[in-house]
C-alpha positions, 0 to 999 in steps of 0.5 A, spaced: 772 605 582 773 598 583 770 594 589 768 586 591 761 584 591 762 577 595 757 571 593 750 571 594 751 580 594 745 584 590 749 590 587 746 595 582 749 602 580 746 609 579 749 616 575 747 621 580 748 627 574 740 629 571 745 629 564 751 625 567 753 617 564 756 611 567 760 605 564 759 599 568 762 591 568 762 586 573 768 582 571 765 575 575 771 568 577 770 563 576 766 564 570 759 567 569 753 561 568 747 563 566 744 558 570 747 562 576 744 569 575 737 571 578 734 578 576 732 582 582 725 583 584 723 590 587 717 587 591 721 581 593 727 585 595 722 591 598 720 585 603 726 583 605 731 588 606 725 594 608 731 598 611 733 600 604 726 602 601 729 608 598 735 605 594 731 599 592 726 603 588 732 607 585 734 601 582 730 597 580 723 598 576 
């Protein structure tokens, strides 16, 4: 499966197997800065996408 995230998009990923596995990459252009990455915060994104409470609580501790 290969998929687009445009700028400015939260993604995350989850293996829906009890026993399963994933390998997961991100391949960014133009290059990766440090400077750039912001880490998600689960209340932060709790309150401001509600509609997805489920999904953000899977994905994030």
């Amino acid at each position: 499966l290969h998929t687009v995230v445009p700028a400015g998009t939260w993604f995350g990923a989850t293996v829906d197997a009890d026993e399963g596995y994933g390998l997961a990459g991100c391949t960014t252009a133009p290059a990766f800065e440090f400077a750039d990455f912001e880490l998600a915060d689960r209340k932060v994104l709790a309150e401001t996408f509600p509609q997805h409470q489920g999904v953000i609580e899977r994905l994030t501790r």
